[in-house]
N, C-alpha and C positions, 0 to 999 in steps of 0.2 A: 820298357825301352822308350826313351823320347824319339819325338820323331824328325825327319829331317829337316821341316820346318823349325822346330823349337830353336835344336841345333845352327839353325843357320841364323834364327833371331838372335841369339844368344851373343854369338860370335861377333857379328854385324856390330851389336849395342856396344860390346868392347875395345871395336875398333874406333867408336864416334857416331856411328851412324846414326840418324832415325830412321825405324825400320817400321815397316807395319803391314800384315799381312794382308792381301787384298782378293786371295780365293775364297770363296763363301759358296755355303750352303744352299742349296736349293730343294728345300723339304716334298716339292709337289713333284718333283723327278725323282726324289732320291741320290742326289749325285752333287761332286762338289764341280765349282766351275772358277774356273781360275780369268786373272785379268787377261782380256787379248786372246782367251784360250791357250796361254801357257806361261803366266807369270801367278806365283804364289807370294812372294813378297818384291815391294818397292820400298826403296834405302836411298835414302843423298845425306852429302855430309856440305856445309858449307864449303870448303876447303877444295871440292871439287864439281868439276862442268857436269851434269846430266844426273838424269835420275839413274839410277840401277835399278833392272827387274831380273830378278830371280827365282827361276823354277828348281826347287831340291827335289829331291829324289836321291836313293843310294847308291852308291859309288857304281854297281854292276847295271845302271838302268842310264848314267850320263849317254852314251851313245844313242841311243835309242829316244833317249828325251831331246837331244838335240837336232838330231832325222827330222822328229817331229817339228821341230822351233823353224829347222830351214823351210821350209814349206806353210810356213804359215804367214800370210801377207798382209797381216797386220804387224807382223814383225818388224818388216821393211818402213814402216811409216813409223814403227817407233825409234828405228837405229837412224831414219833421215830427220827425225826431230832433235837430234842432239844427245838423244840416249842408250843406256850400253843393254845388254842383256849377255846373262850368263847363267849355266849350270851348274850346280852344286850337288855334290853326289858325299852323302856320309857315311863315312865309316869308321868300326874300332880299329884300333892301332896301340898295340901295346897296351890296353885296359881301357883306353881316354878315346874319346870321340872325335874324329878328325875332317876334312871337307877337305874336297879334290874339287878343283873350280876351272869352266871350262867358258873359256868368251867366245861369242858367236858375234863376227864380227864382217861387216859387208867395207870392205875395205877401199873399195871405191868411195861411200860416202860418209867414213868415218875411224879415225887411228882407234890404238886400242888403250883401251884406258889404263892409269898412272896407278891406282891403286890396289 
């Protein structure tokens, strides 16, 4: 099975994006750590304002990954810098790999994004 990362690079790359994942390893803990504590991959396209951060995860864990995002206050500093964050939950559909995308969006200090 690939994983929801791959899936989500994958997809990203098709749309334009550069994508590149940014949670990494931490061998002396054993655990992996993501950007911010909960961005797995960042994505911009010239074509559009702000980076994109992306935390995947499959389809039955977006609520729960998101719980997590609202409560995290570095989050806020990065939706007031000009940039989006969103959920990405993967799942089969019909035989073929599909992604449910979920924008977490402080709508006081920023619309939601076009793409």
């Amino acid at each position: 099975m690939r994983s929801p990362t791959e899936i989500s690079l994958k997809h990203l790359r098709s749309k334009g994006y550069t994508a590149e994942v940014v949670e990494h390893w931490v061998p002396v803990a054993h655990v992996r750590r993501d950007f911010i504590g909960i961005i797995d991959i960042l994505a911009f396209k010239p074509s559009e304002f702000g980076v994109l951060g992306i935390q995947c995860t499959s389809k039955s864990n977006i609520s729960a990954r998101l719980k997590k995002a609202s409560f995290n206050k570095k989050l806020l500093s990065w939706l007031k810098a000009g940039n989006f964050f969103e959920v990405w939950g993967t799942y089969k559909n019909k035989g073929r790999w599909d992604i449910e995308k979920r924008e977490l969006v402080k709508k006081k200090y920023l619309p939601k994004r076009k793409g």
